[in-house]
C-alpha positions as CSV (number, residue, x, y, z in Angstrom):
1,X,0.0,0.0,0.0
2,X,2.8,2.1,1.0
3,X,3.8,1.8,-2.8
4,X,0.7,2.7,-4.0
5,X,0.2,5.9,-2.7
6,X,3.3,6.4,-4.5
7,X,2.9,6.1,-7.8
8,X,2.6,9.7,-9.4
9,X,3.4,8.6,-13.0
10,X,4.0,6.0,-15.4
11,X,6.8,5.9,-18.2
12,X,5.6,5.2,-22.0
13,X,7.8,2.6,-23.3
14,X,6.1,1.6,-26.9
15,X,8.3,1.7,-29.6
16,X,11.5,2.4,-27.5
17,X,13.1,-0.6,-28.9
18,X,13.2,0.7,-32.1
19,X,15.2,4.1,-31.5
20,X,15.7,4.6,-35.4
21,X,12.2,4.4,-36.4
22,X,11.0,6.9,-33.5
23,X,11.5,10.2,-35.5
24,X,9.9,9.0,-38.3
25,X,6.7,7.4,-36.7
26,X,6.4,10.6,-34.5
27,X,5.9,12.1,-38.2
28,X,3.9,9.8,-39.3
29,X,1.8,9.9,-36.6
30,X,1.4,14.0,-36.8
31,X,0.6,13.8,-40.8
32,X,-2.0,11.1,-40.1
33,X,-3.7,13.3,-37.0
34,X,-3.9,16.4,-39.5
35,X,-5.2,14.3,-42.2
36,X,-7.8,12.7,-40.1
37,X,-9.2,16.4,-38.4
38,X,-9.2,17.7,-41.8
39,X,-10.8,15.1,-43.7
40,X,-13.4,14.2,-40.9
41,X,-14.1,17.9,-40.4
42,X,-14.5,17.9,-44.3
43,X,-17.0,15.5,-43.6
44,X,-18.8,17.4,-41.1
45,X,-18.9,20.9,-43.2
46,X,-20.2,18.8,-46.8
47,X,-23.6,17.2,-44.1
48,X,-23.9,20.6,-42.6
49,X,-23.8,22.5,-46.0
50,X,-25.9,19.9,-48.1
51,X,-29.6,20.0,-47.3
52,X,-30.1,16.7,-49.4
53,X,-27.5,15.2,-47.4
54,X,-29.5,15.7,-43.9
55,X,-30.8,11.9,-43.9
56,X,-30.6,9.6,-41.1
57,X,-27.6,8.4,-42.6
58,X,-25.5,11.1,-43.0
59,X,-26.7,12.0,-39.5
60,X,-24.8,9.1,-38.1
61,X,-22.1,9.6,-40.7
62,X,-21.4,13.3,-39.1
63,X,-21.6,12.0,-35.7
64,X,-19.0,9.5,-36.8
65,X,-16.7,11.9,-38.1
66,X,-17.1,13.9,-34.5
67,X,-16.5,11.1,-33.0
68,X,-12.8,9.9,-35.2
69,X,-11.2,13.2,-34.2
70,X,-12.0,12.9,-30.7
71,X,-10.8,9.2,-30.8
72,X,-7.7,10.5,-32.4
73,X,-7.1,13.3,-30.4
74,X,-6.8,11.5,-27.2
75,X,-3.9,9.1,-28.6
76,X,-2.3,10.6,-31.8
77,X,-1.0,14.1,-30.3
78,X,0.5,12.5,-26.8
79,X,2.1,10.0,-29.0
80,X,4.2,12.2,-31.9
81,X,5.2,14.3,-29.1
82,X,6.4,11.0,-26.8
83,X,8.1,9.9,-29.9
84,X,9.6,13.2,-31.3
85,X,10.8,14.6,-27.6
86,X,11.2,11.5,-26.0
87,X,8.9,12.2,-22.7
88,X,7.7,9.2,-22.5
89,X,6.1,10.1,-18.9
90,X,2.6,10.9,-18.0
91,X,1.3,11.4,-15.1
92,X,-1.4,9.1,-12.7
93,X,-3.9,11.1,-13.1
94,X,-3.6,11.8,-17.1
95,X,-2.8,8.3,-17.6
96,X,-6.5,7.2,-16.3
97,X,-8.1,10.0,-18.1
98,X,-6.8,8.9,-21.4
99,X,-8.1,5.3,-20.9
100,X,-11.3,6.4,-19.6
101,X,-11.6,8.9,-22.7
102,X,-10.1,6.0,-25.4
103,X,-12.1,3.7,-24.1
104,X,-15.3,6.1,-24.2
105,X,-14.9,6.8,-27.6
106,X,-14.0,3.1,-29.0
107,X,-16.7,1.5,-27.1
108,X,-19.1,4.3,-29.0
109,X,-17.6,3.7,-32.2
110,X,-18.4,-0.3,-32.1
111,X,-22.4,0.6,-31.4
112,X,-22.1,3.8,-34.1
113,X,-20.9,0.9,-36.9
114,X,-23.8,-1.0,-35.5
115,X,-26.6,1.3,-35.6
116,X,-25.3,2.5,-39.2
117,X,-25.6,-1.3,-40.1
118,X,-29.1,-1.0,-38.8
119,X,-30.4,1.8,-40.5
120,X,-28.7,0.6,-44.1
121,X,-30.7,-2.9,-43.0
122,X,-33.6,-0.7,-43.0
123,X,-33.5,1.6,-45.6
124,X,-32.8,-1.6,-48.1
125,X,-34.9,-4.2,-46.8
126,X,-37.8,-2.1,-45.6
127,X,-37.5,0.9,-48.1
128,X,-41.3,1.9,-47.2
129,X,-41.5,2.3,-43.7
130,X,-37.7,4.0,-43.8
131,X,-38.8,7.2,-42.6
132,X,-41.1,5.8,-40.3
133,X,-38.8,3.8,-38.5
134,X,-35.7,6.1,-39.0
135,X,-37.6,9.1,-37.4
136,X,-35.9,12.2,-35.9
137,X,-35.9,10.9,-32.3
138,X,-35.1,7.0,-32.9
139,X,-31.8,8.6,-34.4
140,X,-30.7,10.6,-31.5
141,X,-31.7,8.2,-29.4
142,X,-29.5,5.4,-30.8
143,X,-26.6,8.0,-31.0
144,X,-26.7,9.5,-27.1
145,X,-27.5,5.3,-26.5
146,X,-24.2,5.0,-27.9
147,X,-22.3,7.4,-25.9
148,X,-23.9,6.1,-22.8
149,X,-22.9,2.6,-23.7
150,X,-19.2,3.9,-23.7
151,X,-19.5,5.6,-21.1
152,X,-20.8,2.9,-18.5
153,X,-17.7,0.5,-20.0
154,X,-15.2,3.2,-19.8
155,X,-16.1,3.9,-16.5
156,X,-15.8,0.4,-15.4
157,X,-13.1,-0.3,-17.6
158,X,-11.0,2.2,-15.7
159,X,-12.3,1.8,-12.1
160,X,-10.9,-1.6,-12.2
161,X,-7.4,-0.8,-14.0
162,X,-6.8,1.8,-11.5
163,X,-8.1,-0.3,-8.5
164,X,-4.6,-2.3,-9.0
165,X,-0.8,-1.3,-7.0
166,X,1.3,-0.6,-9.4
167,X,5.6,-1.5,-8.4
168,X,8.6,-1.4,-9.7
169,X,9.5,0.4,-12.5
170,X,5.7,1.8,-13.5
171,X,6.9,1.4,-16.8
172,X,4.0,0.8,-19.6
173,X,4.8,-1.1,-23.1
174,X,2.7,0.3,-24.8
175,X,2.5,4.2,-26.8
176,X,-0.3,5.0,-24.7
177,X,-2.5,4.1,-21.1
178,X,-4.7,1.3,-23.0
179,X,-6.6,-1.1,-20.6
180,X,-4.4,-4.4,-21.3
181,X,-0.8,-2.5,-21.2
182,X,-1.7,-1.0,-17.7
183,X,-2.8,-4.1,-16.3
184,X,0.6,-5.9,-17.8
185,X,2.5,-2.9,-15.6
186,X,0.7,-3.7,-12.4
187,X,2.4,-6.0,-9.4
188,X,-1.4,-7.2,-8.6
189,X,-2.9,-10.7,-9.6
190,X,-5.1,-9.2,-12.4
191,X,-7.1,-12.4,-12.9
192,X,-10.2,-10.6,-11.9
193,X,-9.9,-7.6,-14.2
194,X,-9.3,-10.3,-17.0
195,X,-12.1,-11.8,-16.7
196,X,-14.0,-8.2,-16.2
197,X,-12.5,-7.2,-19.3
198,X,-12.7,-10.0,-21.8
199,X,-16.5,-10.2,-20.1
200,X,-17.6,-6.4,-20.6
201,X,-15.7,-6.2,-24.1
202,X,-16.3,-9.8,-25.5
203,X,-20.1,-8.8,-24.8
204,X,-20.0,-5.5,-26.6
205,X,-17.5,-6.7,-29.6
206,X,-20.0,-9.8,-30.1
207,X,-23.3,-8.2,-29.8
208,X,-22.6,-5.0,-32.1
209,X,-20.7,-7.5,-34.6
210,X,-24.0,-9.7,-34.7
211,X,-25.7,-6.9,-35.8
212,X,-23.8,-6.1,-38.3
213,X,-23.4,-9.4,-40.1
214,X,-27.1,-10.3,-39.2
215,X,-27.8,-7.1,-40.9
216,X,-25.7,-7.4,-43.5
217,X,-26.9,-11.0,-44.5
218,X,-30.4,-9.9,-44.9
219,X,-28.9,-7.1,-47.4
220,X,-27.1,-9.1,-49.5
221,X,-30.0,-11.4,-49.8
222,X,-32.3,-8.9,-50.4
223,X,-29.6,-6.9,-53.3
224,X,-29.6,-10.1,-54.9
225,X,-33.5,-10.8,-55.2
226,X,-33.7,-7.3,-57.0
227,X,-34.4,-6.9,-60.5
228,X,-32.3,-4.6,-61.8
229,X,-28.6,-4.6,-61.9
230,X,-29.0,-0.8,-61.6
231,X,-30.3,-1.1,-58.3
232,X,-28.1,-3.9,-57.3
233,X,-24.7,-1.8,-58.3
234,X,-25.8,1.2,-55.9
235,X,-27.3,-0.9,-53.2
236,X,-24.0,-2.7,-53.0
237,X,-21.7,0.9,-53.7
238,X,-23.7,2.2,-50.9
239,X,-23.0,-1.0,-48.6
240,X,-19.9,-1.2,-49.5
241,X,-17.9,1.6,-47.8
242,X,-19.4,0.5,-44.3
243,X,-18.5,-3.3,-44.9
244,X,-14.9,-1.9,-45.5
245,X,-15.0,0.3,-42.5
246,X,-16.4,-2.4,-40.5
247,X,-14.2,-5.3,-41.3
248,X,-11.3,-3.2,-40.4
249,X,-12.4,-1.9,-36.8
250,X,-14.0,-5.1,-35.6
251,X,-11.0,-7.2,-36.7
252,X,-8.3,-5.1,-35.2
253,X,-10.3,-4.5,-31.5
254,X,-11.3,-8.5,-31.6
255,X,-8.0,-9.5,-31.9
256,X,-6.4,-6.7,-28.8
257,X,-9.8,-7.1,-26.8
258,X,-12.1,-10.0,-26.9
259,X,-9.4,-12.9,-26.8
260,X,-8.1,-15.3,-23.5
261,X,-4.3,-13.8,-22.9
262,X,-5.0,-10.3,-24.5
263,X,-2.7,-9.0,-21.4
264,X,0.1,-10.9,-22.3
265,X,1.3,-10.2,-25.9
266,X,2.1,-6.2,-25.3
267,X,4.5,-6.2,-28.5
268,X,2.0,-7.0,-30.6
269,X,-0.8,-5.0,-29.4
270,X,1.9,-2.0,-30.2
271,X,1.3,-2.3,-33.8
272,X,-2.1,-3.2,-34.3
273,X,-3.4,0.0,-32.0
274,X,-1.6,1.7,-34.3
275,X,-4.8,0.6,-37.0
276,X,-7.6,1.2,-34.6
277,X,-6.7,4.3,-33.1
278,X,-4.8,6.2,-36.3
279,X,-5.2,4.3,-39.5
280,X,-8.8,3.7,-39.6
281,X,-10.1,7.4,-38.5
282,X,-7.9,8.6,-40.4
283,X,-9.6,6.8,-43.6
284,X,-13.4,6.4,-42.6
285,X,-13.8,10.0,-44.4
286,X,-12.5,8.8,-47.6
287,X,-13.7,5.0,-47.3
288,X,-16.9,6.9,-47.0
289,X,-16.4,9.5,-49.8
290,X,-15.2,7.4,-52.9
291,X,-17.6,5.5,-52.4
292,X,-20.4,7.6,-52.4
293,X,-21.7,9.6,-55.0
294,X,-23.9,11.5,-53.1
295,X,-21.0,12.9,-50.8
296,X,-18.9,13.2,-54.0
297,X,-21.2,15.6,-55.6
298,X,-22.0,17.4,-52.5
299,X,-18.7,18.3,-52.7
300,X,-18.4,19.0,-56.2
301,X,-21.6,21.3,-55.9
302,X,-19.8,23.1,-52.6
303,X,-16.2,23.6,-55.1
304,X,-17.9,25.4,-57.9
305,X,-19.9,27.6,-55.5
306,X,-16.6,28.6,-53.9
307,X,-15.1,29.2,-57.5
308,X,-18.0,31.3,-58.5
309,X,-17.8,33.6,-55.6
């Protein structure tokens, strides 16, 4: 206990075994973050500015976009500065706010890719009662649902991480406070938060990935059953872009989160955070975009308005 009350800070030690590759993944990291404010906010500013665009939708697409930079934001900038300056501490306190806030937004981006599953199940497989389903007030409900969601596992998440002693050299192998690296640092028997982990985040990865594929199946059923190949190419163009999205997030979070042992392979871990926490908010805005002809002309529309003026 007297070691406990001790513990002020924790040193950052991702990536420290590869001293040559540190400059050049702190700029990596930076071009990424800019790239993935600036193309989400593009996002953002093409739903706002597009009154065609303000479907149910493009309503969760925009509150996905808010919610990429503010999953980025609470890695990406600590990190290129850890990696570029080499202060690789961070304090008690800031280390449990980034995992309650990482956690937060990850949790809410699993149920955002399953409530955007949802309403494409909808919108393709019950085309008529659409906007009768899809109202106004279902839509905000599912999104704050979301965030509440999150926030109940994040809270949890972290209570029980931060319930641990933590000996020694407080070092962390990791690039940032994530729930399995903190627990790998501790000097407790974390047997208990294992189980509480792969529990809470087994649950949420399998129940929002069921509604995805269970979704999804009844799409591609229904795409095939139509008539026209017309219909069938822009169903599956519209589908598409999500599948893409999906695949990537629920494959790299299964394999750090929702697996017996996820504590004890921190190397590993390293490098496939870097996907779920840079690499794929940094390209839902374009996965999105190319694939979408609606965004694309948006866009196009917004360009020559700015030329005329």
């Amino acid at each position: 206990m007297e070691n406990d009350t001790k513990v002020t800070e924790f040193i950052l030690v991702g990536f420290k075994s590869h001293p040559g590759l540190q400059l050049l993944l702190s700029v990596l990291f930076s071009t990424m973050y800019i790239v993935t404010v600036v193309g989400n906010t593009c996002m953002i500013l093409i739903i706002r500015m597009d009154s065609k665009l303000h479907t149910p939708m493009y309503f969760f697409l925009e509150n996905l976009s808010i919610l990429d930079i503010c999953y980025s934001s609470v890695i990406t900038p600590k990190a290129a500065l850890t990696l570029s300056l080499g202060r690789r501490t961070i304090s008690y306190n800031g280390c449990a706010s980034q995992m309650f806030f990482f956690s937060l937004f990850g949790t809410t981006e699993a149920f955002f890719l399953a409530v955007m599953a949802y309403d494409r199940f909808t919108a393709i497989c019950n085309p008529l009662l659409y906007k009768i389903v899809m109202n106004k007030r279902l839509c905000v409900f599912m999104v704050v649902g979301s965030y509440l969601s999150g926030c109940i596992n994040s809270t949890i998440q972290t209570g029980f991480t931060f319930s641990l002693s933590f000996c020694g050299p407080k070092e962390i192998n990791h690039f940032f406070c994530d729930v399995p690296a903190v627990m790998h640092a501790s000097c407790s028997d974390t047997l208990v938060n294992e189980k509480v982990m792969l529990a809470l985040c087994g649950s949420i990865i399998v129940s929002t990935a069921l509604v995805v594929f269970i979704s999804y199946g009844y799409i591609i059923i229904t795409i095939v059953q139509m008539p026209s190949a017309e219909s069938r190419r822009k169903a599956f163009s519209t589908c598409s872009s999500h599948m893409l999205a999906v695949s990537l997030f629920f494959g790299t979070v299964f394999f750090t989160y929702a697996q017996p042992g996820a504590t004890s392979s921190p190397d590993k871990s390293n490098t496939i955070s870097i996907l779920y926490t840079i690499v794929i908010p940094m390209l839902n805005p374009f996965i999105y975009t190319l694939r979408n002809k609606e965004v694309k002309g948006s866009l196009k529309k917004q360009l020559k308005r700015k030329r005329f003026f």
